[in-house]
C-alpha positions in Angstrom: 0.0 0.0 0.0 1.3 3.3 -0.4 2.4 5.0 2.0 1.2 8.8 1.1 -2.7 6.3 1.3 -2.1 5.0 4.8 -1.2 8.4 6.1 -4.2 9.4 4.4 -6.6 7.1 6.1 -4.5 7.7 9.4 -5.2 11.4 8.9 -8.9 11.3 8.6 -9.5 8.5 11.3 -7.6 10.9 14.0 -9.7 14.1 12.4 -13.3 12.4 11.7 -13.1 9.2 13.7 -14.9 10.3 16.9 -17.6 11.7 15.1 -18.1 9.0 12.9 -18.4 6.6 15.6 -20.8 8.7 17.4 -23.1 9.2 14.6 -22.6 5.4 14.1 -23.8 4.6 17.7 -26.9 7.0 17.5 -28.4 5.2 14.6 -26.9 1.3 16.1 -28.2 1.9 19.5 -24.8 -0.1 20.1 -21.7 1.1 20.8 -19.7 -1.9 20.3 -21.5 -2.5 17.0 -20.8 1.3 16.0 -17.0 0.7 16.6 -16.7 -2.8 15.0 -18.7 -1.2 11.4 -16.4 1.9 11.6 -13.3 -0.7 11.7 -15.0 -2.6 9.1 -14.9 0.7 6.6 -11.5 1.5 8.0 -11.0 -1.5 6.1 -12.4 -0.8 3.1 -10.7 2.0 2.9 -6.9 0.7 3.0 -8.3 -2.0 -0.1 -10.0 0.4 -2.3 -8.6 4.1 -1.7 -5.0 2.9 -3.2 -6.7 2.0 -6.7 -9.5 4.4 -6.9 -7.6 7.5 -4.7 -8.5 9.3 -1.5 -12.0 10.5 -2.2 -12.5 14.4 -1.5 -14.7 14.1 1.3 -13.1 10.8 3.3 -15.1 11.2 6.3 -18.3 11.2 4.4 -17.4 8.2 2.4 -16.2 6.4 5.7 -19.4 7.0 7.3 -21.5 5.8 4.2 -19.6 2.7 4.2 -20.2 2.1 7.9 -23.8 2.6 7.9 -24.0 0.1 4.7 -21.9 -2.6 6.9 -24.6 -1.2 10.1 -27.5 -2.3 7.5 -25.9 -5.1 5.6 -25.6 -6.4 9.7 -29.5 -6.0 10.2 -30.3 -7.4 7.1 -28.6 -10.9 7.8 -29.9 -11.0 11.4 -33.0 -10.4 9.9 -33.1 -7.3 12.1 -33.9 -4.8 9.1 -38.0 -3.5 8.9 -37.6 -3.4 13.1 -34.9 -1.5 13.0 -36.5 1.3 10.4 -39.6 1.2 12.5 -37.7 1.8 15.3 -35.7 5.0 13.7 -39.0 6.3 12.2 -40.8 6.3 15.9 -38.0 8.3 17.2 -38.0 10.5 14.2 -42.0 11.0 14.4 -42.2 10.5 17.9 -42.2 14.6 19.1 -43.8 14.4 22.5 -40.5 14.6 24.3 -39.4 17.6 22.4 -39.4 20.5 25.1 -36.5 18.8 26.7 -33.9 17.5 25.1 -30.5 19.8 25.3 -27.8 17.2 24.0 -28.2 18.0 20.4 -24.2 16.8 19.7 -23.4 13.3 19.2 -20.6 13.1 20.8 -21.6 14.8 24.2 -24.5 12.5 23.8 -22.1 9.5 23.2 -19.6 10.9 26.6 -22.7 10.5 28.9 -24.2 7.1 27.3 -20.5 6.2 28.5 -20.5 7.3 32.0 -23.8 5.2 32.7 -24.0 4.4 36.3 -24.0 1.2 35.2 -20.6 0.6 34.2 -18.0 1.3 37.2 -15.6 4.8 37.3 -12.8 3.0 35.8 -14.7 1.7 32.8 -16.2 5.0 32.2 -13.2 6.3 32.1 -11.1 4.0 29.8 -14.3 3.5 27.3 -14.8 7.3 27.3 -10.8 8.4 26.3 -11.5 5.0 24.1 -14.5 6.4 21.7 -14.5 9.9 22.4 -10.7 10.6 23.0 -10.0 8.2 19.8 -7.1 7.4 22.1 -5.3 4.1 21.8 -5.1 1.6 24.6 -1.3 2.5 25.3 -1.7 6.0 25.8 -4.8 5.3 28.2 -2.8 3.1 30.2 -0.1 5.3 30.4 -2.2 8.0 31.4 -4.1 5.9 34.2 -0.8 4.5 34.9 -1.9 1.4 34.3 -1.4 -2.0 32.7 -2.2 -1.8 28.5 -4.0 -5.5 29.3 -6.2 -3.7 32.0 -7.5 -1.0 30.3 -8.3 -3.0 27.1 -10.1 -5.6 29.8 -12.1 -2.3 30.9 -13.4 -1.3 27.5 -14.2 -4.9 26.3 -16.3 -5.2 29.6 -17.5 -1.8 29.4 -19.0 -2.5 25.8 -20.6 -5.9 27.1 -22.3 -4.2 30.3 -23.8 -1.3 28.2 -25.4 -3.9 25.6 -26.3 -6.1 28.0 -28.0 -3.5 30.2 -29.3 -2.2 27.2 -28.9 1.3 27.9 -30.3 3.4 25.4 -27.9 6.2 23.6 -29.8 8.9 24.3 -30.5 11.9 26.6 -31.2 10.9 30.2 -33.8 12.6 31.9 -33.1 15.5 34.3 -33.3 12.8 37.5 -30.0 11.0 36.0 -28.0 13.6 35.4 -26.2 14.0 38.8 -25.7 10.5 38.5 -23.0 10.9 35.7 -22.6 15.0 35.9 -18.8 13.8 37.7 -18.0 10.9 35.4 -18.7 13.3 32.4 -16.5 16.1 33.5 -13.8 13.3 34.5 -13.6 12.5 30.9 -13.6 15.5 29.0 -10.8 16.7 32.1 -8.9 13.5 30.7 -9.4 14.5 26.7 -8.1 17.5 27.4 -4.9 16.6 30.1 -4.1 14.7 27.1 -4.2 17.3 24.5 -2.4 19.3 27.2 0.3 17.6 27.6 0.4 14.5 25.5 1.7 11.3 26.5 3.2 10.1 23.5 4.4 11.2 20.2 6.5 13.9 18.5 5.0 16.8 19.8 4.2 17.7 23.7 0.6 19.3 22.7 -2.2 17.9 20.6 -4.2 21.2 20.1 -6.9 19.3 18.3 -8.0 17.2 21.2 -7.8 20.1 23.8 -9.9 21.6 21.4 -12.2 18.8 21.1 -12.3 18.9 24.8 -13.1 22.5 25.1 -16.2 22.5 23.0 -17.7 19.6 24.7 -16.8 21.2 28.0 -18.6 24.6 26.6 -21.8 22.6 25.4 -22.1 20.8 28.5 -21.5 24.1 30.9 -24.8 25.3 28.4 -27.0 22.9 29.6 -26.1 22.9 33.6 -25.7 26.7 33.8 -26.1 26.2 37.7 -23.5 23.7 38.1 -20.5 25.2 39.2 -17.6 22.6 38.5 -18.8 22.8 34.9 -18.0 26.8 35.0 -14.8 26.1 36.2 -13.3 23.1 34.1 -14.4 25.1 30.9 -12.5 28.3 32.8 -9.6 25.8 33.3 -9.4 24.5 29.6 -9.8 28.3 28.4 -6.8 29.1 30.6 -4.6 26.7 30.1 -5.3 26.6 26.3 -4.3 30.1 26.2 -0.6 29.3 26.9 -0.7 27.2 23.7 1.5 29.4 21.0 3.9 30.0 23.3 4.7 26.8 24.4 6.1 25.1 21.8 9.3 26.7 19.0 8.5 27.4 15.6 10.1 24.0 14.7 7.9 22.2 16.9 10.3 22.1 20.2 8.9 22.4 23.6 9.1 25.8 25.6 9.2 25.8 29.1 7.5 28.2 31.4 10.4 30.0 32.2 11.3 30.4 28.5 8.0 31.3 27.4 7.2 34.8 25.4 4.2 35.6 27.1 3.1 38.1 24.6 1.9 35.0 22.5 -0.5 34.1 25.3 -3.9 34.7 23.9 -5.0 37.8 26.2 -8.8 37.5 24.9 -8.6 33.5 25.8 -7.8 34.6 29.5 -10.2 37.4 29.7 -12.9 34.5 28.7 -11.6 32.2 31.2 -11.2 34.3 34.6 -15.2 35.8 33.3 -16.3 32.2 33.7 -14.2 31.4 36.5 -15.9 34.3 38.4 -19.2 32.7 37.5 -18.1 29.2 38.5 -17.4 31.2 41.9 -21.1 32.6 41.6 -23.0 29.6 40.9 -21.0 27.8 44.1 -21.9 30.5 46.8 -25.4 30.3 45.4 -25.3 26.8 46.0 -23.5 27.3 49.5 -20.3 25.4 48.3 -16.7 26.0 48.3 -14.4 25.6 45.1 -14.1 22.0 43.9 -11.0 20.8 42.1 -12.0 22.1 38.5 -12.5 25.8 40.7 -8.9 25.4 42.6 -6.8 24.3 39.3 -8.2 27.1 37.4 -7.5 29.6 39.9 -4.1 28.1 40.0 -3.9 28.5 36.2 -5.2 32.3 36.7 -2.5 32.9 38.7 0.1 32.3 36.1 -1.7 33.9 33.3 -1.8 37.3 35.6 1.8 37.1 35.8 4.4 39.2 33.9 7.2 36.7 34.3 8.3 33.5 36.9 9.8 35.8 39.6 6.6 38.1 39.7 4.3 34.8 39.7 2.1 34.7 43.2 4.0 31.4 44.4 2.4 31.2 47.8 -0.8 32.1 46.8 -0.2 29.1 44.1 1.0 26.9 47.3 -2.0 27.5 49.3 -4.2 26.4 46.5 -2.2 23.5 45.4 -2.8 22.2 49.7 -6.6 23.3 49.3 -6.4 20.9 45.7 -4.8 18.0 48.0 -6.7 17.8 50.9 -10.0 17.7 48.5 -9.3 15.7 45.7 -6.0 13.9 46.8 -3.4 13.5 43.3 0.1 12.4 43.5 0.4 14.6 40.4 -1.3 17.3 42.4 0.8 16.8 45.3 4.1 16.7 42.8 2.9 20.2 41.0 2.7 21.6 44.9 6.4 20.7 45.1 7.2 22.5 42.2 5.1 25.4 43.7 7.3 25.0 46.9 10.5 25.6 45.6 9.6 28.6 43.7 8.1 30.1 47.2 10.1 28.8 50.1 13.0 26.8 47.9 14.4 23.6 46.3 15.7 22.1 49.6 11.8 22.0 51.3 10.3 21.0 48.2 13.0 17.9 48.1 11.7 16.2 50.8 8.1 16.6 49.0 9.1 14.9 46.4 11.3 11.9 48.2 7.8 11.5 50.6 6.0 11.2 47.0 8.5 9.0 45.7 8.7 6.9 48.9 4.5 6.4 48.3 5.7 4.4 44.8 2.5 6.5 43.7 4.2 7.6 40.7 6.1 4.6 40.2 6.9 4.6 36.1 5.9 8.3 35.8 8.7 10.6 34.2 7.6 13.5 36.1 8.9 12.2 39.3 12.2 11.8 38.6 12.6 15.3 35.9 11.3 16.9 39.1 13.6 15.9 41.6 16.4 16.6 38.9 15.6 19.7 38.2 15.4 20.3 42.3 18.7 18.5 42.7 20.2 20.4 39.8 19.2 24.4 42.0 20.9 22.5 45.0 24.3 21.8 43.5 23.7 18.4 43.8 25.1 17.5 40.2 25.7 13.5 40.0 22.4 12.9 41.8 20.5 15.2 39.1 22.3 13.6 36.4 21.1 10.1 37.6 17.8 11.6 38.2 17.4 13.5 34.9 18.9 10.3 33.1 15.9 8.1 34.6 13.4 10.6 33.5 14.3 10.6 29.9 14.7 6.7 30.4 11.1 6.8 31.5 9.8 9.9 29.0 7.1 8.3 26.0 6.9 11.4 24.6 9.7 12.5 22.1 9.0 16.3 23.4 9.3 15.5 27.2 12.3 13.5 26.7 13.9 16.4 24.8 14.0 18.7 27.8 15.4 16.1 30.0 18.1 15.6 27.3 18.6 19.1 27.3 18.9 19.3 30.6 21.4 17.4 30.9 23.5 19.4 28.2 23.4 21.6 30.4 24.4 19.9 33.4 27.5 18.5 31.1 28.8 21.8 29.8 29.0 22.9 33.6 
């Protein structure tokens, strides 16, 4: 196969692939079905696009071949005139009309996933699974868990929803605090990935942060009184802001300190801290403090505000890193306080932070850990140790941009 062909069908699978599924799974009913026909014209695709080219609109002709495997499927089960008799009730059916907010298929398809039925963990993994489009490794390496465990999750996941039956479709108003926290979970996760991704060339994927933000923005429309939706969607506007500047013109990754802040998108901020203060609103209204989304974006205020590192408001940034811990305990939380600890009080303090983290095993695998404690060692003079420290992290990095500014690092620690 050519290889300009596979890119090709790599290319519109990453761009189109959620949605296809997702429009797939409204009209199956199934999401294991919707997943398996989409794979099926995947398929297709890599036989026929080689001999009779890439056609101009691939996602359309994916879909159309998907929903004539959905139909060829029917038709052998015998399934066929109750399936169209089905999908013309729920087309002519209108008596439900006044209430029905989720008009996108793939917020629709992010809370058919978080059904109550199906444990936190399976949520999760089948959610970054079908909406994410992320692969089984990068799950696992985001959960911190086992590759076999997570594809164990989604295989179970897909067998509990079909076997419960549950419907892809709006749930009523009674359900929804049921899987309001499982839904903001997952788009947190799409967009944590798209933040800081953990594998490939680059250490951003600014489509899936997008991807994340809209969802987050469609959902904080239909729960205007919920407050953690306020604030993730203040988060992701935040932290999306720092985008530009955080990566070179070739593609390289820039660090905080290194950043040129006049490429922070000013307007981006102004829209985040406007629905942060509403976030803020909607919880004194509700006699409730900041939750988690609340606290990181606050922290994430904090260094937007700033003119530079030095004039950042580290203790202030401390004090809501502690506040973040105590409510929704994090190793990575409790490693980003660390970091938080040496800008304020210094390296030496935020040392034994770290060794007590590392000490846990909580991060056990995580290249974070160690690139911390490096860089920590590295401020304290404490050469060899950060050099066996920085060395592990890059060891441990699965991202070609993360590894990079360990290696670099490490230059640096050389030259000296």
């Amino acid at each position: 196969m050519p290889a300009d062909v596979a890119r090709a069908v790599e290319a519109v699978w990453r761009i189109e692939g959620r949605r296809i599924v997702a429009a797939l799974a409204r009209m199956a009913g199934d999401f294991g079905l919707a997943e398996d026909v989409a794979q099926e014209a995947l398929a297709e695709a890599l036989g026929s696009w080689p001999g009779q080219g890439v056609p101009q609109n691939a996602g359309a002709w994916l879909t159309a071949v998907a929903k004539r495997r959905l139909i060829d499927g029917w038709r052998r089960r015998g399934r066929l005139d109750e399936r169209y008799a089905q999908l013309a009730h729920e087309m002519g059916d209108t008596s439900d009309l006044a209430w029905e907010p989720i008009e996108d298929d793939l917020l629709r398809l992010v809370f058919t996933a978080c059904h109550p039925v199906l444990s936190r963990e399976s949520q999760i993994a089948l959610t970054l699974r079908v909406v994410g489009g992320l692969t089984s490794q990068e799950i696992a390496r985001m959960l911190m868990v086992p590759v076999a465990t997570v594809q164990a999750r989604i295989t179970r996941a897909k067998k509990t929803l079909a076997a419960a039956n549950v419907p892809f479709a709006t749930p009523d108003p009674p359900e929804w605090p049921a899987r309001l926290v499982g839904v903001l979970g997952v788009i947190y996760l799409i967009f944590t990935e798209g933040y800081a991704a953990t594998a490939g060339e680059r250490g951003i994927r600014p489509d899936l942060a997008d991807e994340a933000l809209r969802l987050g923005r469609m959902l904080r429309g239909i729960v205007p009184r919920e407050p953690e939706a306020h604030a993730l969607v203040a988060l992701m506007e935040l932290q999306r802001s720092r985008f530009a500047a955080r990566e070179s013109p070739g593609g390289g990754p820039v660090l905080l300190d290194e950043q040129d802040r006049s490429r922070w998108d000013r307007g981006q901020i102004a829209r985040g801290s406007a629905v942060l203060r509403e976030a803020e609103r909607c919880a004194r209204a509700r006699g409730r403090g900041n939750g988690p989304y609340a606290l990181q974006a606050a922290i994430a205020e904090c260094h937007c505000r700033a003119v530079s590192v030095d004039d950042t408001d580290w203790e202030g940034i401390v004090l809501l890193y502690e506040a973040l811990c105590r409510i929704a305990p994090n190793p990575m939380a409790d490693l980003a306080r660390a970091v938080a600890v040496s800008m304020s009080t210094g390296p030496a303090t935020a040392l034994r932070i770290v060794d007590e983290i590392a000490a846990s095993g909580r991060l056990r695998g995580s290249a974070a850990l160690p690139g911390v404690r490096g860089e920590l060692l590295t401020r304290l003079g404490r050469t060899d140790e950060a050099r066996s420290a920085l060395s592990a992290a890059a060891a441990l990095a699965t991202n070609d941009a993360q590894r990079s500014v360990f290696e670099r690092k490490l230059a640096r620690l050389t030259e000296r």
